[in-house]
DSSP file (Angstrom, degrees, kcal/mol; ACC not computed):
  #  RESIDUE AA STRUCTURE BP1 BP2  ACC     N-H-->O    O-->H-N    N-H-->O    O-->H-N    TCO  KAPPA ALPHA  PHI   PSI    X-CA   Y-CA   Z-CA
    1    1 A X              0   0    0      0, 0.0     2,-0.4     0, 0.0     9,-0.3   0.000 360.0 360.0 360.0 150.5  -22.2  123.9   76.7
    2    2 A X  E     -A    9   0A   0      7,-2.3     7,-7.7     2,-0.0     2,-0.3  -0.924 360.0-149.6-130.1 161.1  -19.8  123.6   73.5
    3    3 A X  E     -A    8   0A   0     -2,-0.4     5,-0.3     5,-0.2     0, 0.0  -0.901   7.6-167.5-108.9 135.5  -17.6  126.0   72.5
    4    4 A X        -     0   0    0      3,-1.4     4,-0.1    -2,-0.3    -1,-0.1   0.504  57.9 -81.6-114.1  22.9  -16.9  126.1   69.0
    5    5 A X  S    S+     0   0    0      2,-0.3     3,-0.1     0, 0.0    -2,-0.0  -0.167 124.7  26.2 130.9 -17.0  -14.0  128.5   68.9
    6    6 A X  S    S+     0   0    0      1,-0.5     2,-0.4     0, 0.0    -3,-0.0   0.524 116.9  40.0-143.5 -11.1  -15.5  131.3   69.1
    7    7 A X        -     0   0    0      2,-0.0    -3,-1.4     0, 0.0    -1,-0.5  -0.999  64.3-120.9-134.6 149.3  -19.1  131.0   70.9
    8    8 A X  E     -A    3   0A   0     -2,-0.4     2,-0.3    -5,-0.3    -5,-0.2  -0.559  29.7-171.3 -59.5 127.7  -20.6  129.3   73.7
    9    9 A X  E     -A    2   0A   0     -7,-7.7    -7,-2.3    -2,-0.2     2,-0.8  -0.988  20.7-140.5-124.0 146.6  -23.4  127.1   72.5
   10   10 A X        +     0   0    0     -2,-0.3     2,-0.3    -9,-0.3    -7,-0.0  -0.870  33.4 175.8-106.2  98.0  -26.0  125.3   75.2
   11   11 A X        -     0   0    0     -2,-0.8     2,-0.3     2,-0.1    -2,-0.1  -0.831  34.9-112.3-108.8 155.3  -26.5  121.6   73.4
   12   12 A X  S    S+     0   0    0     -2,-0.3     2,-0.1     2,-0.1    -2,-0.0  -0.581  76.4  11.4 -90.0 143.1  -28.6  118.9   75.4
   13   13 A X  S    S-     0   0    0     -2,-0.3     2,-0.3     2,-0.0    -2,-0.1  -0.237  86.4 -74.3  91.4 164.0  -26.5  115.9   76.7
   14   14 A X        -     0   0    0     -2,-0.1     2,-1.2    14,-0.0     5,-0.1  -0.961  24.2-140.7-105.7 121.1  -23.0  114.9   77.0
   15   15 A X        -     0   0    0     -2,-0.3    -2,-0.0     1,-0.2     0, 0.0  -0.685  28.6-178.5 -87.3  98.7  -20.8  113.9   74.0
   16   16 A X  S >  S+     0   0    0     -2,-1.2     3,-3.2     1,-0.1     4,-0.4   0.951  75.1  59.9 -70.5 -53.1  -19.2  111.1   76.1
   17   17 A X  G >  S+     0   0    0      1,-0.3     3,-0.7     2,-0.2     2,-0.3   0.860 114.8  42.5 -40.3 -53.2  -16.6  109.8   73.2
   18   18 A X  G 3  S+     0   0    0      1,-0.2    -1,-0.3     3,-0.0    -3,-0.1  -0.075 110.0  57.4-114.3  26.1  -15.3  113.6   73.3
   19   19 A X  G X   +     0   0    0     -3,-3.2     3,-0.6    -2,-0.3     2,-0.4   0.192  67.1 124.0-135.0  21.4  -15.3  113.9   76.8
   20   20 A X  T <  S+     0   0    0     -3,-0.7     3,-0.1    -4,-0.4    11,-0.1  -0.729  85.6  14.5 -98.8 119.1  -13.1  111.2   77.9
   21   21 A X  T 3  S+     0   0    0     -2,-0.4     2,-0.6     1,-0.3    -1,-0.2   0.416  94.0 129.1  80.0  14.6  -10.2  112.6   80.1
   22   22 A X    <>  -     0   0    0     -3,-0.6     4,-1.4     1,-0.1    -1,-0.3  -0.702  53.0-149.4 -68.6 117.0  -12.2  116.0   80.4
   23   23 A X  T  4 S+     0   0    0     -2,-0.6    -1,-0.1     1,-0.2    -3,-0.0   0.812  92.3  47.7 -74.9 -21.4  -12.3  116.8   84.2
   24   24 A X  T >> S+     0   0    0      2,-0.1     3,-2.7     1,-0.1     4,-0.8   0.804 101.2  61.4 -77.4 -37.7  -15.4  118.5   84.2
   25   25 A X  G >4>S+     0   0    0      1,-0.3     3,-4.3    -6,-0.2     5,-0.8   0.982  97.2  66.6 -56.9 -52.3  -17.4  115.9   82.1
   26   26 A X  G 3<5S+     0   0    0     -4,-1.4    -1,-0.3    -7,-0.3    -2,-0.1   0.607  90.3  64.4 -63.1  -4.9  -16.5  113.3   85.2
   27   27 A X  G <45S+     0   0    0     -3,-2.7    -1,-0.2     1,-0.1    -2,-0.2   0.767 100.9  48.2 -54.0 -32.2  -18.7  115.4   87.3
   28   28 A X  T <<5S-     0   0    0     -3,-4.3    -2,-0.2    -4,-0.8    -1,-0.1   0.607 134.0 -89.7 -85.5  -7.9  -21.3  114.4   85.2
   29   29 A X  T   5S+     0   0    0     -4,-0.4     2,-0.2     1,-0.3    -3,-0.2  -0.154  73.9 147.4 136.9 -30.5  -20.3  110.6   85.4
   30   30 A X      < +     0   0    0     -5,-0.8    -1,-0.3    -6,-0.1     2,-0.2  -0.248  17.5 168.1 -56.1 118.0  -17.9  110.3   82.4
   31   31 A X        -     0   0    0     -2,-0.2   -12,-0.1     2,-0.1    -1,-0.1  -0.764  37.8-138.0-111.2 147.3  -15.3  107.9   82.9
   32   32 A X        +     0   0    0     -2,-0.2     2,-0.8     2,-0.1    -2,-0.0   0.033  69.5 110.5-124.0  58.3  -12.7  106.3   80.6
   33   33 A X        -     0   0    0      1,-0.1    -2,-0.1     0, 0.0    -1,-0.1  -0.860  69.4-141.4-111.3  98.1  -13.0  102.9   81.8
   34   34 A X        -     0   0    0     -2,-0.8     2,-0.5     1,-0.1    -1,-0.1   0.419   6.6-109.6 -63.0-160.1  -14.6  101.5   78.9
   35   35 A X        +     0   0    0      2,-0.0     2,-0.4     0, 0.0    -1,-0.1  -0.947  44.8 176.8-115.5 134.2  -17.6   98.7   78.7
   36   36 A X        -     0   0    0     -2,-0.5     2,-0.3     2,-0.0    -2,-0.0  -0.925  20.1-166.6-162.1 136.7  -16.3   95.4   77.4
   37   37 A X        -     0   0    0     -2,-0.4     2,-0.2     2,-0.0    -2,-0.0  -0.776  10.3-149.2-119.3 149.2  -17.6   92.1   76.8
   38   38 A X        +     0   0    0     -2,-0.3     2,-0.2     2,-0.0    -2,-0.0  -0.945  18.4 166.2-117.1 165.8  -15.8   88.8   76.0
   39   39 A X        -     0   0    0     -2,-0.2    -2,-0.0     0, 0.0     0, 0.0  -0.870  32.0-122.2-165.0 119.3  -16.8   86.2   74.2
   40   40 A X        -     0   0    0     -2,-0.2     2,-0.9     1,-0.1    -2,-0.0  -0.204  32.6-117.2 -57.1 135.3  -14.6   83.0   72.8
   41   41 A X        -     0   0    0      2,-0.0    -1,-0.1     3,-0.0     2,-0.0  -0.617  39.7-169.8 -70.8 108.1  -14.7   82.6   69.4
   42   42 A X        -     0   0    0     -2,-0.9     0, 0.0     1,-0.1     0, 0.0  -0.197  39.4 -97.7 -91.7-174.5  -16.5   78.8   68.3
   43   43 A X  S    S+     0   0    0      1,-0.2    -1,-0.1     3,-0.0    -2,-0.0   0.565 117.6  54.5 -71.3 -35.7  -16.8   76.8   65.1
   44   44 A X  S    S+     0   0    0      1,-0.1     2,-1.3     2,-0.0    -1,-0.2   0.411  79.0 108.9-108.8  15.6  -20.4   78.1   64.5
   45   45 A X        +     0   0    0      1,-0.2    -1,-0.1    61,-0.1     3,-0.1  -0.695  37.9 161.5-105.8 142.0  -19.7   81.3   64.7
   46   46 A X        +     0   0    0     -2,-1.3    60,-1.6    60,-0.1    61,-1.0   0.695  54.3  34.1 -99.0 -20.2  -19.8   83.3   61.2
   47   47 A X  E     -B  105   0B   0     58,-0.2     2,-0.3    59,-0.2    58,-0.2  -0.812  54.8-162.9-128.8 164.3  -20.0   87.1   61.1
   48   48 A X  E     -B  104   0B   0     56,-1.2    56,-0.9    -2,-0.3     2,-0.5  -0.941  10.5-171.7-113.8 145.2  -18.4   89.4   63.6
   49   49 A X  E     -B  103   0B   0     -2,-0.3     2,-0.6    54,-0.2    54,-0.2  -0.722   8.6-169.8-145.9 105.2  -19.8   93.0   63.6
   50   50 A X  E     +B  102   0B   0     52,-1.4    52,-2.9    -2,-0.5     2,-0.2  -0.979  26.8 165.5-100.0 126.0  -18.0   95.7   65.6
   51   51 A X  E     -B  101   0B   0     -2,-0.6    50,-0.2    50,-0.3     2,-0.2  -0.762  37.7-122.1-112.9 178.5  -20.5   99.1   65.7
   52   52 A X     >  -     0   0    0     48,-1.3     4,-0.8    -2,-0.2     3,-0.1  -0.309  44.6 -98.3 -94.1-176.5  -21.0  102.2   67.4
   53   53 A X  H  > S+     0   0    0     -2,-0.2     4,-2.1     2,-0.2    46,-0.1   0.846 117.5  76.1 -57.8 -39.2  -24.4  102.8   69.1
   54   54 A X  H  4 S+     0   0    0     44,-0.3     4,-0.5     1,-0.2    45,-0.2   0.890  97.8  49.5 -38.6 -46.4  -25.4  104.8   66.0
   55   55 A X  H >4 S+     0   0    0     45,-0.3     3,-0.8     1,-0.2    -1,-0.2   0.939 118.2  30.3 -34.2 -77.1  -25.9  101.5   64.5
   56   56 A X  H 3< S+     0   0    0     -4,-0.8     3,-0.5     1,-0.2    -1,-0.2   0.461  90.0 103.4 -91.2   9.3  -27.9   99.5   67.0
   57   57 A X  T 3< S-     0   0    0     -4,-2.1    -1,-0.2     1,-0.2    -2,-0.1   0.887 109.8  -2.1 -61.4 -45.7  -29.7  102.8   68.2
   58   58 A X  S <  S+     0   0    0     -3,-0.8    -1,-0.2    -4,-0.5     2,-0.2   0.035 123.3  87.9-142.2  29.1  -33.3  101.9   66.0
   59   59 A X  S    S-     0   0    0     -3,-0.5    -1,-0.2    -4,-0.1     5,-0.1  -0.727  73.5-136.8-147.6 121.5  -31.9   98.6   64.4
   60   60 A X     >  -     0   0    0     -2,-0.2     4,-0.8     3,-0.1     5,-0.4   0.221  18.5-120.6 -64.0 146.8  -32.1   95.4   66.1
   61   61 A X  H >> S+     0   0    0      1,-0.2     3,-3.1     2,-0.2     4,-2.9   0.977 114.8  59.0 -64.1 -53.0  -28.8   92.8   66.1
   62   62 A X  H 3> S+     0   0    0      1,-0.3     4,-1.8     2,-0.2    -1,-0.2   0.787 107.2  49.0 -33.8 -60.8  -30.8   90.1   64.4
   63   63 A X  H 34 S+     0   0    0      1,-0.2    -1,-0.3     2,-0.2    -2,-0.2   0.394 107.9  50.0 -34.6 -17.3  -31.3   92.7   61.6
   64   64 A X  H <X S+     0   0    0     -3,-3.1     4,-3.6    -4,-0.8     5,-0.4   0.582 115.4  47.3-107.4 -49.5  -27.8   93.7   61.3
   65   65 A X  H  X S+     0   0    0     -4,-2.9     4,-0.8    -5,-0.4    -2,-0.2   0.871 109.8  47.6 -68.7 -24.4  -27.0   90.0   61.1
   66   66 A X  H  X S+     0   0    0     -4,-1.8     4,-1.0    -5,-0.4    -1,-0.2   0.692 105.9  60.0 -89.7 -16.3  -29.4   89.0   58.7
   67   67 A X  H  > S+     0   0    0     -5,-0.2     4,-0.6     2,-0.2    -2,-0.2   0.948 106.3  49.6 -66.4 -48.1  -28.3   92.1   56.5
   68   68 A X  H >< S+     0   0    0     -4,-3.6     3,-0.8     1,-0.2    -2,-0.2   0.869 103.0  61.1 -46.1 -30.7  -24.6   90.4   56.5
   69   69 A X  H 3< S+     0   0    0     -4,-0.8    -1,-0.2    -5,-0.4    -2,-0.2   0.945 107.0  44.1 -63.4 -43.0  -26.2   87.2   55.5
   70   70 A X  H 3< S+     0   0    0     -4,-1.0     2,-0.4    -3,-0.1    -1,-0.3   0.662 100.1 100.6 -73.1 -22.5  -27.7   88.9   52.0
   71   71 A X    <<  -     0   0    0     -3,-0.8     6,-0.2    -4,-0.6    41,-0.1  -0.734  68.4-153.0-128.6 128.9  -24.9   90.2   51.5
   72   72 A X  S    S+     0   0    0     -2,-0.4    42,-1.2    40,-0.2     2,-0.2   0.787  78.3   1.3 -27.8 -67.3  -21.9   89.2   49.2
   73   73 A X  S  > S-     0   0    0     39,-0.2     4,-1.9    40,-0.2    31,-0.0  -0.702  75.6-105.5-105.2 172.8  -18.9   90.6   50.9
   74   74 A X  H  > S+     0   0    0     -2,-0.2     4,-1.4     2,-0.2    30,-0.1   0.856 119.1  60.8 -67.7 -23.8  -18.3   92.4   54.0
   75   75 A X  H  > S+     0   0    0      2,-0.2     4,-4.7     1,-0.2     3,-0.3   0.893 104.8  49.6 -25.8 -69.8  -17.7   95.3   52.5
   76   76 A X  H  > S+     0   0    0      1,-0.2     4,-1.5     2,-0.2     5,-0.2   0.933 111.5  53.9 -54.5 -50.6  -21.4   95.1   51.0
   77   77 A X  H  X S+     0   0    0     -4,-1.9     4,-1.9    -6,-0.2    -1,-0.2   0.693 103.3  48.4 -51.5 -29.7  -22.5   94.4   54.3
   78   78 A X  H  X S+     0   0    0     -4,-1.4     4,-1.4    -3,-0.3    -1,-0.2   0.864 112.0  53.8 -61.3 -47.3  -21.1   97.0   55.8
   79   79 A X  H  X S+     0   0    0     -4,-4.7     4,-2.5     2,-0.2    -2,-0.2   0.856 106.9  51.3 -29.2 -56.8  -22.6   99.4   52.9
   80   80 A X  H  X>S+     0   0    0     -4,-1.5     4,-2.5     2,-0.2     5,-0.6   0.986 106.7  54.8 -85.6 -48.0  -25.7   98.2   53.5
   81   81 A X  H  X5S+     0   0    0     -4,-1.9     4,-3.2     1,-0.2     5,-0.4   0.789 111.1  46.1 -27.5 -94.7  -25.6   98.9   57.8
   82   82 A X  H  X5S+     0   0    0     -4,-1.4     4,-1.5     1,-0.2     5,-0.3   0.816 110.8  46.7 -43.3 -47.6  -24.8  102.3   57.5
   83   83 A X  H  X5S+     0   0    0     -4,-2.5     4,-3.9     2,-0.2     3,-0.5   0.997 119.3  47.3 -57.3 -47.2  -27.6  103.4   54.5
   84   84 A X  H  X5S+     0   0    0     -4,-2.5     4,-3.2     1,-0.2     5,-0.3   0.980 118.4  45.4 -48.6 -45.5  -30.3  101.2   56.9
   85   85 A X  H  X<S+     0   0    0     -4,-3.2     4,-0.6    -5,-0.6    -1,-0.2   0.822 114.2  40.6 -72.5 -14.1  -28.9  103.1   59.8
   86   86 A X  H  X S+     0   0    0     -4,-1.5     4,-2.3    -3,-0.5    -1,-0.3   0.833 118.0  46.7 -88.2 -36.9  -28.8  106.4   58.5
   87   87 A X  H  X S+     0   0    0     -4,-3.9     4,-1.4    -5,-0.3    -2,-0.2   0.992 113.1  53.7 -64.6 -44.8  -32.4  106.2   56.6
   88   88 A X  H  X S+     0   0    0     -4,-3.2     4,-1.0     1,-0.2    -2,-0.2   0.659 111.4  46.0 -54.8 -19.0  -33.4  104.7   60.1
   89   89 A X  H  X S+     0   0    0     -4,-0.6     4,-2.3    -5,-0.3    -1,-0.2   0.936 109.7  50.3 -72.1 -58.2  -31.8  108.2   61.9
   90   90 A X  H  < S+     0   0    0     -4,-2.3    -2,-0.2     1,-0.2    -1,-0.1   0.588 114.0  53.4 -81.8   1.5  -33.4  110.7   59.6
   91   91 A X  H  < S+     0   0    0     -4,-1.4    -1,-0.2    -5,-0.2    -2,-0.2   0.996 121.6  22.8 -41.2 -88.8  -36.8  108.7   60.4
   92   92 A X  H  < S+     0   0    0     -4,-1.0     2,-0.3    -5,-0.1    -2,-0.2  -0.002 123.4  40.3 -97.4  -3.3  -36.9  108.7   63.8
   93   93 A X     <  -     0   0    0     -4,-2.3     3,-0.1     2,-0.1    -4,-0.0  -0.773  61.1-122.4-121.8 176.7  -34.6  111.9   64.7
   94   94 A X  S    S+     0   0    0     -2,-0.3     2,-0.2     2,-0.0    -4,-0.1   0.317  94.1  13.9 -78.8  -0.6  -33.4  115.0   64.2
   95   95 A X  S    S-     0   0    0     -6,-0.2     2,-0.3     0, 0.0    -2,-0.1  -0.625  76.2-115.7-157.3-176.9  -30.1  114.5   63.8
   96   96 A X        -     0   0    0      1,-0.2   -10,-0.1    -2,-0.2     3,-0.1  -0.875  19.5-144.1-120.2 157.5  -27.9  111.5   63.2
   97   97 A X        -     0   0    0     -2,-0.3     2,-0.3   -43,-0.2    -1,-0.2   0.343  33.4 -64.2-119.7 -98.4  -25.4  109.8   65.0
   98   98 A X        +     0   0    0      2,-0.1   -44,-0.3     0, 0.0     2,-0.2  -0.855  49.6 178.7 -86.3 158.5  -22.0  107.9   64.5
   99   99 A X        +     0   0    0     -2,-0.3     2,-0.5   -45,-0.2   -17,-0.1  -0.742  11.6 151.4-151.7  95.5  -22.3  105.0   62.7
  100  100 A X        +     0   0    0     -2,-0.2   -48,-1.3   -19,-0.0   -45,-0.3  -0.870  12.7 170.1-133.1 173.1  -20.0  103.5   62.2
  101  101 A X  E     -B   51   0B   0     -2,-0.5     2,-0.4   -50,-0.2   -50,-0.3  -0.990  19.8-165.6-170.5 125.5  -19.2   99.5   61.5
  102  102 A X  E     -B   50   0B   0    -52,-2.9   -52,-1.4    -2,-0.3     2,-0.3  -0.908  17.6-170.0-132.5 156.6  -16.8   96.9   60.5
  103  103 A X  E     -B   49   0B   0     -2,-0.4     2,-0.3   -54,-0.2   -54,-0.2  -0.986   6.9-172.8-144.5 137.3  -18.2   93.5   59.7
  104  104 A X  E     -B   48   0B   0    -56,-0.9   -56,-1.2    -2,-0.3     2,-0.9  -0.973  20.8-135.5-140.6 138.9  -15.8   90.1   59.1
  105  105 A X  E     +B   47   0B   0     -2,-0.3    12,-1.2     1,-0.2   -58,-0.2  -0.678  20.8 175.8-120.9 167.3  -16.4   87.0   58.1
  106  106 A X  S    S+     0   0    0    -60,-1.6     2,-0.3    -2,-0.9   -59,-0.2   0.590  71.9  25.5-111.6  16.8  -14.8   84.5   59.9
  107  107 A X  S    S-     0   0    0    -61,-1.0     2,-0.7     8,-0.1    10,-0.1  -0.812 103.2 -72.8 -99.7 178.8  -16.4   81.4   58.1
  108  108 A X        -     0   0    0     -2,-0.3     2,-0.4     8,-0.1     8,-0.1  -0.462  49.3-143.4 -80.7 114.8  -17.8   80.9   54.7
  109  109 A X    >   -     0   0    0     -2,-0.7     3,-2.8     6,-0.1     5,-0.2  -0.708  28.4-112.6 -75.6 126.9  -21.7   82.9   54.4
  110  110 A X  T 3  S+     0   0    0     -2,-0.4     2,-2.1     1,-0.3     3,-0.0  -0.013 104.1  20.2 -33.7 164.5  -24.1   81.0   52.4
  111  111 A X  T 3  S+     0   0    0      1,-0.1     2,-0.4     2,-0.1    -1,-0.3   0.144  98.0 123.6  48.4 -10.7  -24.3   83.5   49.3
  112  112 A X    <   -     0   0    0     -3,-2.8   -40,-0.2    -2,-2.1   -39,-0.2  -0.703  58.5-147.0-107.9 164.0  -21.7   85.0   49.8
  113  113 A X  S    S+     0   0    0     -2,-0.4   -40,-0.2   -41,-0.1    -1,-0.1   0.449  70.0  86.7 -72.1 -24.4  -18.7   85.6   47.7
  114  114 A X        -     0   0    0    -42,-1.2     2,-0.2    -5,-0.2   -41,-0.0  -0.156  68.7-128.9 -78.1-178.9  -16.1   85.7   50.0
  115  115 A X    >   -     0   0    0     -7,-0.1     3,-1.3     1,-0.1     2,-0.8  -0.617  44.7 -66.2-110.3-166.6  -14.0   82.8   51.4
  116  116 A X  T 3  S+     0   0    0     -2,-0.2   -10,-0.2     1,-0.2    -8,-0.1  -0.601 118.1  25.4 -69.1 130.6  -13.2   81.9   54.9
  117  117 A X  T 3         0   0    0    -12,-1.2    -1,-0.2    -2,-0.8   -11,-0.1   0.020 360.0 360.0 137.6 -10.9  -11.0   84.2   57.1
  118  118 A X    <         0   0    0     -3,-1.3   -12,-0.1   -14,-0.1    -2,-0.1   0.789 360.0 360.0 -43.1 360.0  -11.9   88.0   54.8
């Protein structure tokens, strides 16, 4: 159920991001011990991309990567994640989700505009 201040509403699922340190949500499984990967940074790597789930929900990483590659800055790249991912929500849902996205690159992208380290 959400509340929104003044009514009880019955939505399907659990909004985990907003339910972190909720005591009832951790009946349901929610924890706020996130998920977290490392991975040393080398010489042949070029892009970074931190997203939410909204992102990869109905577009694949290669795609995401290959959009940074087209794209002048990160900036642009980021631009361009978030329109795919949002025409790709209003596709394939009813709704959207977050989407959200930061892209750097940490060496110089063929085509693109930036230098190393943006």
């Amino acid at each position: 159920f959400f509340c929104d201040g003044l009514n009880y509403r019955h939505l399907a699922g659990v909004a985990f991001t907003r339910s972190l340190g909720d005591a009832i949500a951790e009946k349901s499984g929610v924890n706020g011990e996130p998920e977290t990967y490392v991975k040393p940074i080398i010489d042949e790597d070029k892009i970074l991309v931190l997203a939410s789930d909204g992102v990869f929900e109905f577009i694949e990483n290669q795609a995401v990567i290959d959009l940074c590659v087209e794209s002048k800055s990160p900036e642009d790249a980021c631009a361009k994640i978030v329109d795919l991912s949002y025409q790709q929500w209003l596709e394939n849902d009813e709704r959207t989700d977050d989407i959200t996205v930061i892209v750097g690159f940490l060496r110089k992208v063929e085509g693109s505009e930036e230098l190393d380290g943006s």
